[in-house]
C-alpha positions as CSV (number, residue, x, y, z in Angstrom):
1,X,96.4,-4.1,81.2
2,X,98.7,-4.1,78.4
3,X,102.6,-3.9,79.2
4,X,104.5,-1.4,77.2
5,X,108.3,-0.3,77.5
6,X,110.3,2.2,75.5
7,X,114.3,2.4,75.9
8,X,116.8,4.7,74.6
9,X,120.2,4.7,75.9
10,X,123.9,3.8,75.8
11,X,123.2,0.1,76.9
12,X,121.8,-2.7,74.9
13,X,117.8,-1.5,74.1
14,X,116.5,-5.7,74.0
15,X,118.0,-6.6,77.7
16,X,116.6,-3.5,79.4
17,X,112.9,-3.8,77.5
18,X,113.0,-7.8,77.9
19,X,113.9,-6.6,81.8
20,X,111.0,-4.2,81.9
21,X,108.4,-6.4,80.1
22,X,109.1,-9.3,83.2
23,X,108.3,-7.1,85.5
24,X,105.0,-5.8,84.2
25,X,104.1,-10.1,83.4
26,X,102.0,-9.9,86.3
27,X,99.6,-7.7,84.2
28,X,98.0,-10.5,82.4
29,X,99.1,-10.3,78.8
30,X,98.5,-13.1,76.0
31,X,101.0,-12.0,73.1
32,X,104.5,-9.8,73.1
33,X,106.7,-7.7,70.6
34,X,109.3,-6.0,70.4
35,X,110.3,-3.1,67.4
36,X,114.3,-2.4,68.0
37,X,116.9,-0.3,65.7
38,X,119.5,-2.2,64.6
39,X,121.7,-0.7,61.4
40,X,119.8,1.8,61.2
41,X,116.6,0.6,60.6
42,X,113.7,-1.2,63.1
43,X,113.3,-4.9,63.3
44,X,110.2,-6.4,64.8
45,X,109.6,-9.1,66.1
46,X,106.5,-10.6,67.9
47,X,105.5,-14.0,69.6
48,X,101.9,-15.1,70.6
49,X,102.2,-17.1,74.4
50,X,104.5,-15.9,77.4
51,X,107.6,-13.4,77.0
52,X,109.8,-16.4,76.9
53,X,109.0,-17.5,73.8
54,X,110.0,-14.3,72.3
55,X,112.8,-14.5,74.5
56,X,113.9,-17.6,72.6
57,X,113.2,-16.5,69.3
58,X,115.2,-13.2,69.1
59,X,118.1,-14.7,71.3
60,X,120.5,-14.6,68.7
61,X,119.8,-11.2,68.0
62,X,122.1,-8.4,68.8
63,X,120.5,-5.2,68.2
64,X,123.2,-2.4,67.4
65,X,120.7,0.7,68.2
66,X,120.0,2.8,70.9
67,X,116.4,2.8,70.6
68,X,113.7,0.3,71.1
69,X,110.0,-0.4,72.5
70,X,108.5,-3.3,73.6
71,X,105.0,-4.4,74.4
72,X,102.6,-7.2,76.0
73,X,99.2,-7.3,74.7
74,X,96.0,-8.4,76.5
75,X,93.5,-8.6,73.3
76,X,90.4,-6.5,73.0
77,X,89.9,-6.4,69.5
78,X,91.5,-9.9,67.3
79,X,92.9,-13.0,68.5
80,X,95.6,-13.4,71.1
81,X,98.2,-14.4,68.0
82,X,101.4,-13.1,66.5
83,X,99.6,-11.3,63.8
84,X,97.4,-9.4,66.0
85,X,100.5,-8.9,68.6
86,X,102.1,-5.3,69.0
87,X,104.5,-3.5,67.8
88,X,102.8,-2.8,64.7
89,X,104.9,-1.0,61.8
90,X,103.4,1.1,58.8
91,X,105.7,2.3,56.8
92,X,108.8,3.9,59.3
93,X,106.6,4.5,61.9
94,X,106.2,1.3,64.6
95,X,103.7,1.7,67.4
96,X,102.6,-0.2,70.8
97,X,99.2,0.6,72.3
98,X,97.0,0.2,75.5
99,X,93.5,0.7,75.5
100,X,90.7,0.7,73.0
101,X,90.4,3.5,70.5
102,X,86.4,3.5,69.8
103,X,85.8,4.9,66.6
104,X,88.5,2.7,64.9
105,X,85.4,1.4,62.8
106,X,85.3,4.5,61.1
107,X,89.1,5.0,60.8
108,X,89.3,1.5,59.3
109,X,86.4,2.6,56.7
110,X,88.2,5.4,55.9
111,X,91.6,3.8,55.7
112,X,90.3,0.8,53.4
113,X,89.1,3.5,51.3
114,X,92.2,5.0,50.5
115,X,93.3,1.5,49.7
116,X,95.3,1.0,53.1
117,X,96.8,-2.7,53.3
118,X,95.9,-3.8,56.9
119,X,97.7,-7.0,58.5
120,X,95.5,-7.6,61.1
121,X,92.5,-7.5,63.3
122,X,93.2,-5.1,65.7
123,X,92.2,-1.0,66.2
124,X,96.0,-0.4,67.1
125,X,97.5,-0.8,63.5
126,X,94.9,1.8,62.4
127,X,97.1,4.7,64.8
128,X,100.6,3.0,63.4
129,X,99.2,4.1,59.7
130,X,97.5,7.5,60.5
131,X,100.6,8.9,62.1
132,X,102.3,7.3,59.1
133,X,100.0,9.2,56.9
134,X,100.2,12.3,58.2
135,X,104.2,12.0,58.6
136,X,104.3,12.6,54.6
137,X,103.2,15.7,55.4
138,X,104.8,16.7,58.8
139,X,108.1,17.4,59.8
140,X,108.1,15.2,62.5
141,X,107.1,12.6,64.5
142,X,105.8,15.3,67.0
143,X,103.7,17.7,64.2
144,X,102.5,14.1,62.7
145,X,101.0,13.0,66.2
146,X,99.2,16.6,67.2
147,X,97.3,16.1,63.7
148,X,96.3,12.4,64.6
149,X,95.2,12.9,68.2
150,X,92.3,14.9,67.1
151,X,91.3,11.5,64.8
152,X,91.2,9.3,68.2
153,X,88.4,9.0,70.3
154,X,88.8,6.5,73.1
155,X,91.1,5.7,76.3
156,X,94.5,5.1,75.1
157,X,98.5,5.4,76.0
158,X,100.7,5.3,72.9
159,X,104.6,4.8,72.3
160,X,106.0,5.5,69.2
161,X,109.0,5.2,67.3
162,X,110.2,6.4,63.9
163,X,113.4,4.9,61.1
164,X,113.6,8.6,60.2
165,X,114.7,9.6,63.5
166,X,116.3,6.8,65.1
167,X,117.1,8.3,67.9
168,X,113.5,9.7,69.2
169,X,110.8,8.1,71.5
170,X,107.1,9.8,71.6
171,X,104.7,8.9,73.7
172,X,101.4,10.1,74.2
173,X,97.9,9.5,76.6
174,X,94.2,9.8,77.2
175,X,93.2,7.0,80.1
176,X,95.7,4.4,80.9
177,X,98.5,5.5,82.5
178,X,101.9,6.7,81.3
179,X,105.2,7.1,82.7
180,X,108.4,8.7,82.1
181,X,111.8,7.4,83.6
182,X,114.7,10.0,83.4
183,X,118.1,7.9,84.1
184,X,121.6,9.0,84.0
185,X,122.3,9.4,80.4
186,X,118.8,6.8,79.4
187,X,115.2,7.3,79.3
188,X,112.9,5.0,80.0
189,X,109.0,5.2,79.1
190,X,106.7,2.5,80.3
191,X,102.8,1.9,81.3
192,X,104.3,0.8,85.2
193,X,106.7,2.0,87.6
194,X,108.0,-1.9,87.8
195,X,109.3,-1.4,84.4
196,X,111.6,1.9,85.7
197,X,112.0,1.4,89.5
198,X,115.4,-1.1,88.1
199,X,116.7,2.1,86.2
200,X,115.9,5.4,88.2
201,X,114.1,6.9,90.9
202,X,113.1,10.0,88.8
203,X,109.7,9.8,87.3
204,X,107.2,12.3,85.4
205,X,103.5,10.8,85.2
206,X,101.8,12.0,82.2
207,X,98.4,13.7,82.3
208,X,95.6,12.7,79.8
209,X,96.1,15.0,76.5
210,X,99.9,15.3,77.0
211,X,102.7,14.6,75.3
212,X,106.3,13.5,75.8
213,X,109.0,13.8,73.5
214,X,112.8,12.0,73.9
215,X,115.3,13.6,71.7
216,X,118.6,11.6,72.1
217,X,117.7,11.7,76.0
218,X,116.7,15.5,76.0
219,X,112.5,15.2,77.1
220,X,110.4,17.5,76.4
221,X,106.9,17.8,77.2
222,X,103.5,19.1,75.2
223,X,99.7,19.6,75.6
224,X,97.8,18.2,72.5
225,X,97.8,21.8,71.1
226,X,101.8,21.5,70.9
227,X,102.3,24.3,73.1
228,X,105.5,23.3,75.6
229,X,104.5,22.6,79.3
230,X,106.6,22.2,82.4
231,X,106.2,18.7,83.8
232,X,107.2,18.1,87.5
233,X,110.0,14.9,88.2
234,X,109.1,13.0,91.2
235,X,111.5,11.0,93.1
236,X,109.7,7.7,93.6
237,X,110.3,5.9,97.1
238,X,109.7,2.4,95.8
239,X,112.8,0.7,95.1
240,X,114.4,-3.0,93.4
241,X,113.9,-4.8,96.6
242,X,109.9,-4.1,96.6
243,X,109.6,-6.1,93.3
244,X,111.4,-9.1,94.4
245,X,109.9,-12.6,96.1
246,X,112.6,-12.2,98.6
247,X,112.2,-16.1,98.7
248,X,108.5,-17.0,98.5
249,X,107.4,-19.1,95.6
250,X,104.7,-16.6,94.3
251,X,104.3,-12.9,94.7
252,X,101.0,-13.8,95.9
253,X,102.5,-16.1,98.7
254,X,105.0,-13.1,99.7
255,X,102.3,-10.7,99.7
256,X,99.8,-12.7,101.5
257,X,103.1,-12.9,104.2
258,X,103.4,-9.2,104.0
259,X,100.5,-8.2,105.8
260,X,101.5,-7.7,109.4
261,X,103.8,-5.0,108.1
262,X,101.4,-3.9,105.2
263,X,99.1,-2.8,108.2
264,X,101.7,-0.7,110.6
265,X,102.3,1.3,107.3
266,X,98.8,1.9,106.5
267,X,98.0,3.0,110.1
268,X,101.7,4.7,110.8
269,X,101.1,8.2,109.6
270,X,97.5,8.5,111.4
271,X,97.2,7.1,114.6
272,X,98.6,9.7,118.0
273,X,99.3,7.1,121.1
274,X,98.9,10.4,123.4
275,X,95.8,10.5,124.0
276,X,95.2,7.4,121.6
277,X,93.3,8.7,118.3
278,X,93.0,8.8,114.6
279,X,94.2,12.1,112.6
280,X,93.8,12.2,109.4
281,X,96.6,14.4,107.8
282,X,97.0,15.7,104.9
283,X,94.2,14.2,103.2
284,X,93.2,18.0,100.9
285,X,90.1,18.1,103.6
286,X,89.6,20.6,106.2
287,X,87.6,19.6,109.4
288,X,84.9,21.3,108.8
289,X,84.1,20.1,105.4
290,X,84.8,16.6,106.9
291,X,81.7,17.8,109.7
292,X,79.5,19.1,106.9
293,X,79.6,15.4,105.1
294,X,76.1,14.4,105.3
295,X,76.2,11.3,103.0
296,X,79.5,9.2,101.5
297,X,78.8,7.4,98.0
298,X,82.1,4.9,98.0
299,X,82.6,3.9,94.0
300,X,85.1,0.8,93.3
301,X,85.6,-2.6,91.3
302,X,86.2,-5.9,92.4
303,X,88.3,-6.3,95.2
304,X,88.4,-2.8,96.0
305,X,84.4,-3.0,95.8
306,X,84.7,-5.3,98.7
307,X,86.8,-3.1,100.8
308,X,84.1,-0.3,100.3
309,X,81.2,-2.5,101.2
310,X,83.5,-3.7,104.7
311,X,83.8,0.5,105.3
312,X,80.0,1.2,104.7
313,X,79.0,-0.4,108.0
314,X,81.8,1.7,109.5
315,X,80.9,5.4,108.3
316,X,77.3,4.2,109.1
317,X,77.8,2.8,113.1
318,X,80.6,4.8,113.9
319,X,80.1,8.4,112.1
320,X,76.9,7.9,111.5
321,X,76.6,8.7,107.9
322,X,74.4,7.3,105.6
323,X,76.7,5.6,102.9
324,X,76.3,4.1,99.2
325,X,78.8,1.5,97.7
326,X,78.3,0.9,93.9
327,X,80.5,-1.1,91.4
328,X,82.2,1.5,89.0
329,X,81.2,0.5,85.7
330,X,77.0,0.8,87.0
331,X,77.3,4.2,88.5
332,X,79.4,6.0,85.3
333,X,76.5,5.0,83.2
334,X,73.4,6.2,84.7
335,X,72.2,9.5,86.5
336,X,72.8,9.5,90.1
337,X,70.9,11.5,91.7
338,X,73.3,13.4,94.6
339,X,73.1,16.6,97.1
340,X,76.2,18.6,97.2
341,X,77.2,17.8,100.6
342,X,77.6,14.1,99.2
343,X,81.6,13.3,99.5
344,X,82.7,10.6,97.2
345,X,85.3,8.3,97.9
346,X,86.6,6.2,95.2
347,X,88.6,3.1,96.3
348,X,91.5,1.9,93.9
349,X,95.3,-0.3,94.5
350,X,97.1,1.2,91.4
351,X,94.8,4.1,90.8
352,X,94.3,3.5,87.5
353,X,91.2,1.8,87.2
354,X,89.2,3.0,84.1
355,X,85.4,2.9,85.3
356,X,86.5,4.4,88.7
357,X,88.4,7.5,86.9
358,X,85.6,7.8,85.2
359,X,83.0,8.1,87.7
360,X,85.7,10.4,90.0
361,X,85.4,12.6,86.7
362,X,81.6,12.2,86.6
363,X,81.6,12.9,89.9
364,X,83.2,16.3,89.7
365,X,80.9,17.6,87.2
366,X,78.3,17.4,89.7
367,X,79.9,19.3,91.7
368,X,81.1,16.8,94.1
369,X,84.2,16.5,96.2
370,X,86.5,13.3,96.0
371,X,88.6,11.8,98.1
372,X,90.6,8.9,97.0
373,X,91.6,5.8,98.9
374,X,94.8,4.4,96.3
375,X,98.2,2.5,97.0
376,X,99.7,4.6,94.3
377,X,101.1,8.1,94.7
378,X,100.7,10.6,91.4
379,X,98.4,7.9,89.5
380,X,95.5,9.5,87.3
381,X,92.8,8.9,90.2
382,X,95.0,10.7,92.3
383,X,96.0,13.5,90.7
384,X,92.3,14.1,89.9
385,X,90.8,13.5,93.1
386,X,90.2,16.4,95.6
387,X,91.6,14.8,99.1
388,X,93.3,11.1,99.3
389,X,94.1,9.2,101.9
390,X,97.2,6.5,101.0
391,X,97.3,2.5,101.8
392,X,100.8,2.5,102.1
393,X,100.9,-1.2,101.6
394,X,103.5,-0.8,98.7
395,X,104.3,-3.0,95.5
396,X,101.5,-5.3,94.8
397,X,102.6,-7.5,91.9
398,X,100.4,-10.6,92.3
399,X,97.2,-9.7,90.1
400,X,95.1,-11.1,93.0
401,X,94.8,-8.5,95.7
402,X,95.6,-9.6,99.0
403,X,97.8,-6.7,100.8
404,X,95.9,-4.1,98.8
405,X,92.7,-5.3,100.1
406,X,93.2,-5.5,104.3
407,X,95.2,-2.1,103.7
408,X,92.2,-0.3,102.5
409,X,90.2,-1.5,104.4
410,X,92.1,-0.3,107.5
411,X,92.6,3.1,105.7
412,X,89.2,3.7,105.1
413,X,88.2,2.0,109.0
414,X,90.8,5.4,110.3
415,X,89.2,7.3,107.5
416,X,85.5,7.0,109.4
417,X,87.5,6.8,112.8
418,X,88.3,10.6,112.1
419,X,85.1,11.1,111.5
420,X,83.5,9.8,114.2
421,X,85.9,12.3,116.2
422,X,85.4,14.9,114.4
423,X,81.6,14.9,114.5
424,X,81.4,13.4,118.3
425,X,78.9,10.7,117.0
426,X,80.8,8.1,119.3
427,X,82.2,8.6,122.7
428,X,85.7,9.0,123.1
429,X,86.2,5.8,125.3
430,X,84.0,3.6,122.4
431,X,86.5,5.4,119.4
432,X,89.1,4.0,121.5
433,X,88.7,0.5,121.5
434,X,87.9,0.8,117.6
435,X,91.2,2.2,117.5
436,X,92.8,-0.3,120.0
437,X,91.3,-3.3,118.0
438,X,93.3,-1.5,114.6
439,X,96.6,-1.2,116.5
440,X,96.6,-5.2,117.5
441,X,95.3,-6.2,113.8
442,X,99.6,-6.6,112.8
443,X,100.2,-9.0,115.2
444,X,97.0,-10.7,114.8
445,X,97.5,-11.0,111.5
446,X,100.3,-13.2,112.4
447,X,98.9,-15.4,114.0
448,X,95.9,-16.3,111.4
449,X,99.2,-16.7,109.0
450,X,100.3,-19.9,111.2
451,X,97.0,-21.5,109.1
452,X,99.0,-21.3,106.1
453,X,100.9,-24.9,107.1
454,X,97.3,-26.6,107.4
455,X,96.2,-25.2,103.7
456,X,98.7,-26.6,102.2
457,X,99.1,-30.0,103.9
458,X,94.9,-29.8,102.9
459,X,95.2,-28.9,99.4
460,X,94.8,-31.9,97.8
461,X,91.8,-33.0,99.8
462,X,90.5,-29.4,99.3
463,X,90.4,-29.8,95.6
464,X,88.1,-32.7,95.3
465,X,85.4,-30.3,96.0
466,X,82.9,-29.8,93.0
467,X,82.6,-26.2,93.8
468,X,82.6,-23.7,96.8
469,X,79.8,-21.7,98.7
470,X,81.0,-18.6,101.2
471,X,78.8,-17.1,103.1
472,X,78.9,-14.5,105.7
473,X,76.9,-12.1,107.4
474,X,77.2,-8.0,108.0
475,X,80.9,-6.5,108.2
476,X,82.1,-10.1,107.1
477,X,79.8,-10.3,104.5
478,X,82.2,-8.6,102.2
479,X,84.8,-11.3,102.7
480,X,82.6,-13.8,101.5
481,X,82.1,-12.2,98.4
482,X,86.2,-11.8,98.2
483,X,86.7,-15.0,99.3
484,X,85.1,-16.5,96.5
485,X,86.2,-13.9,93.9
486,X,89.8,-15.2,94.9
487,X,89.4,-18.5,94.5
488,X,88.1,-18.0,90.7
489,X,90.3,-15.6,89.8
490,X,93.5,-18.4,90.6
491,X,92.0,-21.7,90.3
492,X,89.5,-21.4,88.0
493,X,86.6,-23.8,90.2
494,X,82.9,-22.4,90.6
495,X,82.7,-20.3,94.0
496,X,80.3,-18.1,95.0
497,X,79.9,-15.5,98.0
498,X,76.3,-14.8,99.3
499,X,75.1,-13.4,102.7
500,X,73.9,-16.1,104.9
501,X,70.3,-14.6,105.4
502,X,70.1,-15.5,101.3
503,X,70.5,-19.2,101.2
504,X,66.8,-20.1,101.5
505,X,66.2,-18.0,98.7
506,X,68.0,-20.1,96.6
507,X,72.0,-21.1,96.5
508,X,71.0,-24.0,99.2
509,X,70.1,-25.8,95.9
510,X,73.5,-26.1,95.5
511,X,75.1,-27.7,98.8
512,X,75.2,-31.6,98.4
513,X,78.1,-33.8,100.0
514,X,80.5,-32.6,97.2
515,X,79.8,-28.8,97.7
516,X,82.3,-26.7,100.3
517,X,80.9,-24.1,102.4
518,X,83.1,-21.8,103.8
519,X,81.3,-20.3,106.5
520,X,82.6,-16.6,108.2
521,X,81.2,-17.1,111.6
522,X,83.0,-14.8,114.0
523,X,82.1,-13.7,117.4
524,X,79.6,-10.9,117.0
525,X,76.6,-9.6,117.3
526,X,75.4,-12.0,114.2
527,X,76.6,-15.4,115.3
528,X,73.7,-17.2,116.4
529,X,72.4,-16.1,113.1
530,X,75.3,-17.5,111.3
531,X,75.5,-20.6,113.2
532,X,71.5,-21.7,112.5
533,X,72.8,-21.2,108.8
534,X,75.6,-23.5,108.9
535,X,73.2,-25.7,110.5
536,X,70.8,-25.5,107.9
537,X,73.9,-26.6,104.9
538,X,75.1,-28.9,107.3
539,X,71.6,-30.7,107.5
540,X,71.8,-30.9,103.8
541,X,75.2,-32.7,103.6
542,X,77.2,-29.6,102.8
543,X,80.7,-30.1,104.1
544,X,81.5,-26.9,106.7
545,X,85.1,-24.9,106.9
546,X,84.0,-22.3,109.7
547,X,85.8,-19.4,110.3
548,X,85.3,-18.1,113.7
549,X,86.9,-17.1,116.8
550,X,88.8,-19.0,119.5
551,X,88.5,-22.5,120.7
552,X,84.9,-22.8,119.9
553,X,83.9,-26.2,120.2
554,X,80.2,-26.3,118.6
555,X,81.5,-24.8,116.3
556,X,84.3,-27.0,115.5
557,X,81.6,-29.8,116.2
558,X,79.5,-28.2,113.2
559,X,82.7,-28.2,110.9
560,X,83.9,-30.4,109.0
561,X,87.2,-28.1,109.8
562,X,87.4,-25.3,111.6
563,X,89.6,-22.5,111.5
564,X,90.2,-20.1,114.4
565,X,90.8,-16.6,114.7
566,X,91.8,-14.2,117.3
567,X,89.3,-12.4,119.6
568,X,88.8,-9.3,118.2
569,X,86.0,-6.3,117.6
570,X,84.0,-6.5,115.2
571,X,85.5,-4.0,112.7
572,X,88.6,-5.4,112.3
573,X,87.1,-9.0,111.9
574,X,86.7,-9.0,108.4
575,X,90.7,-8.2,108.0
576,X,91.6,-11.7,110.4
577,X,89.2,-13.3,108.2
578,X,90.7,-12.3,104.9
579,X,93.4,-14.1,105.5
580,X,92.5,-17.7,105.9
581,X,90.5,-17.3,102.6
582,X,93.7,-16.0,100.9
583,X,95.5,-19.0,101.9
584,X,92.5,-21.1,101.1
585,X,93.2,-19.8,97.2
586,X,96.7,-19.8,97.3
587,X,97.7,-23.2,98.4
588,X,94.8,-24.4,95.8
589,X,96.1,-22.9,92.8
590,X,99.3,-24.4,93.8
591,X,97.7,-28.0,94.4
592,X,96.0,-27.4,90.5
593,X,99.2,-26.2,89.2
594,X,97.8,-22.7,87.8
595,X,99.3,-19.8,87.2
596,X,99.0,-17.9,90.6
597,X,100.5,-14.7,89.9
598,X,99.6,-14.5,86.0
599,X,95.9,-16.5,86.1
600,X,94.8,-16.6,82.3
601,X,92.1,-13.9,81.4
602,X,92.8,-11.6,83.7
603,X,95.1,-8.1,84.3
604,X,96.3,-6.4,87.5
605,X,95.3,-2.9,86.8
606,X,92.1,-2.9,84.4
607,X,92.6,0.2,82.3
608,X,90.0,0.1,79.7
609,X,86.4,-0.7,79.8
């Protein structure tokens, strides 16, 4: 959620932060701040709005020290205004902060009472004034942060500085994620590889309860007992090129575009051509545990949530395993009741979601194995999780998922194709054309993209609708659901997803002449069903964009417009039809002039509850 970046170095501290806080924008973020030496001493200064506004207050600042931090903040607790924004300072210590630090009622009881001047509404301050407290009596930022972490209860990455030692960045964790950049003669510590990737390849991910220390570029690493640990460096294979729009308008637009190649890298590393099948390798799961599975409970939020829900008609036709999909933040909070030969996978792009670490974690202490499906190598869900199985689909910068979505689906469609091999539940000619209709999804994918030149030529007629209904049955159920959690998430109008079965039982009240049903219809085994239900919002004046397959004429006749897609089987249907109903959002923001890769309210990576 929140953007943070610490610099120290022989270059200037404000053009490498300013550099690293654009690239972590996409997080959603309401307020920025920078704290930076200059003479020997930190200035701070903090903006509430976009980075450019800060950008254009401090641009006739030159900062002459080596050390610096810089942060955007996505409020929790006070306003979204310069007071509330981060860094805050008490007395020579300056702090930035992500997450939410849940006893900070207490603290700020306990603080007021020892008459504590507080500037603003927020629970970070409170940490920038206990480490500030407990400095008088350490002799270091380092002994001064082991006596405060005991104080904090809550999910939380913090980067501190210090005008006693000017040349000394500290960071520490418990929840969102922190990273460590180690550059030729610089350090770099930031909440997002996007913020490193410009400076160095060579990254240590902090675990929860750790420490890092940067002593005039010499790191060191602690546990929150401050006994030294060893801390592997991992030579990241994302690169400068990943993060750019290479041309495209948005990031959304380019990743929308990326797909096709998105898909070949998700399926690369698993799919043998002779004989044609799926092999899972690598994923921390031998065979025989995979055989033993006798139920899959898939956790995940939002988009990720709508992969799952794609893969549970997968793992339950083709390896014929009863499977569960709940929303994160429900199954954390109440007492599941599982038998040990239950395999949980959690679904997550950056790996870092806060409610699905936390149920992996819950998980586990039931005894549980838990195999992760995650975009990011060496996040927290990663690390923690028992097996994984990678996306591959690389950078994802837009905060609407688009790339991130069709890749895990596909990985977890290979995920139950191994399965189904493993545990002969399908014959080997049927597994085939599954895998077949995987292998073809690239270039299909291409050709659903040629729709994007009819979205936007249709924009503006598209947005006189009062609000949009999607519907969908089965396997493309799911997509309705995405569908319409796209378009609110980037232009802001009313949508909702529902199956088709459901209308009668209520969002049919809805459809008038002004109301847009977008209507996944593709050939299956559910497509007379789903045509007598466009019928049925048709009847009621509801104006029809049909997603389905081919040339079909009744159902172009049904539609006010129809959109086709290639022939296909019916798992991979859900990915062709993603990607009309990304375009569908895209080319609509744009029409409405929002923000599409920054859309107000919301963060890429939710971190905190």
């Amino acid at each position: 959620m929140c953007g943070i970046v610490g610099y120290w170095g022989p270059h200037k501290p404000k053009e490498i932060i300013f550099d690293g806080l654009r690239r972590l924008e996409y997080r959603g973020y309401d307020s920025t701040g920078v704290a930076i030496f200059d003479h020997g001493s930190l200035k701070l200064m903090r903006s509430s709005g976009k980075l450019s506004a800060l950008e254009e207050k401090i641009k006739n600042f030159d900062f002459t020290g080596p050390t610096g931090i810089g942060h955007t903040r996505w409020a929790t607790h006070g306003e979204p205004n310069e007071t509330n924004a981060h860094p805050h300072k008490a007395g020579s210590i300056a702090i930035v902060h992500n997450g939410i630090i849940e006893n900070y009622q207490s603290i700020k009881k306990r603080l007021l009472d020892q008459h504590t001047k507080l500037n603003s509404e927020t629970d970070s301050e409170l940490i920038a004034h206990l480490l500030n407290f407990e400095l008088a009596n350490a002799g270091n930022i380092l002994d001064a942060t082991l006596k405060v972490i005991p104080q904090l209860k809550g999910a939380y990455s913090i980067l501190v500085v210090n005008e006693k030692e000017p040349e000394t960045l500290l960071a520490f964790k418990n929840g969102p994620p922190m990273l460590v950049g180690i550059g030729s003669e610089e350090v770099i510590i930031a909440s997002d590889i996007q913020a490193i990737i410009q400076r160095t390849n060579r990254v240590v991910y902090l675990d929860d309860g750790e420490i890092v220390t940067s002593i005039k570029g010499k790191v060191s690493f602690h546990n929150a007992d401050g006994k030294q640990i060893n801390k592997e460096i991992h030579e990241t294979k994302w690169d400068k090129a990943m993060a750019e729009k290479a041309g495209f308008d948005h990031f959304m637009q380019k990743e929308i575009f990326e797909q096709p190649r998105s898909l070949i890298q998700t399926m690369e590393p698993h799919i043998e051509h002779n004989p044609v099948r799926v092999v899972i390798k690598n994923s921390g799961f031998t065979d025989e545990f995979l055989k033993s599975v006798q139920r899959i409970q898939l956790i995940a939020c939002g988009t990720s949530w709508h992969a799952a829900l794609v893969a549970r008609y997968c793992f339950e036709k083709l390896a014929k395993i009863p499977t569960d999909v709940e929303i994160a933040s429900e199954f954390r909070y109440r007492e599941p009741i599982v038998s040990k030969d239950t395999l949980v996978i959690t679904v997550s792009q950056s790996g870092e979601t806060a409610d699905t670490l936390a149920s992996l974690r819950q998980s586990k202490k039931l005894g549980l194995k838990v195999l992760s499906i995650c975009n990011v190598p060496h996040s927290s869900i990663d690390r923690e999780a028992d097996g994984r199985v990678y996306t591959n689909a690389g950078s994802e910068i837009g905060v609407c998922s688009t790339k991130a979505f069709t890749a895990q689906i596909v990985a977890l469609e290979l995920l139950a194709c191994h399965m189904a091999r493993l545990r002969a539940s399908v014959r080997d000619e049927e597994l085939k054309i599954y895998i077949e209709g995987l292998l073809a999804l690239p270039s299909q994918v291409e050709t659903c993209l040629n729709h994007d030149r009819w979205f936007k030529e249709a924009a503006h007629m598209l947005s006189k609708y009062s609000g949009f209904l999607y519907i969908g049955r089965g396997i493309n159920y799911p997509v309705a659901l995405e569908g319409a959690l796209k378009l609110k998430e980037i232009t802001y109008l009313h949508a909702e997803g529902y199956p088709s079965g459901e209308l009668k039982h209520g969002p049919i009240a809805l459809v008038d002449q002004n109301m847009a049903i977008v209507a996944m219809a593709p050939d299956d085994d559910l497509y007379e069903k789903n045509v007598s239900n466009i019928e049925e919002v048709r009847a009621r004046g509801g104006r029809i964009i049909a997603i389905g397959t081919g040339e079909n004429e009744h159902l172009r006749k049904l539609s006010t417009h129809y959109l086709s897609l290639p022939k296909a089987v019916w798992t991979t249907n859900p990915v062709l039809a993603a990607i009309p109903v990304q375009l569908l959002s895209y080319h609509l923001a744009v029409e409405l002039k929002r923000d599409v890769d920054q859309p107000r309210n919301l963060a890429k990576s939710v971190t905190v509850e």
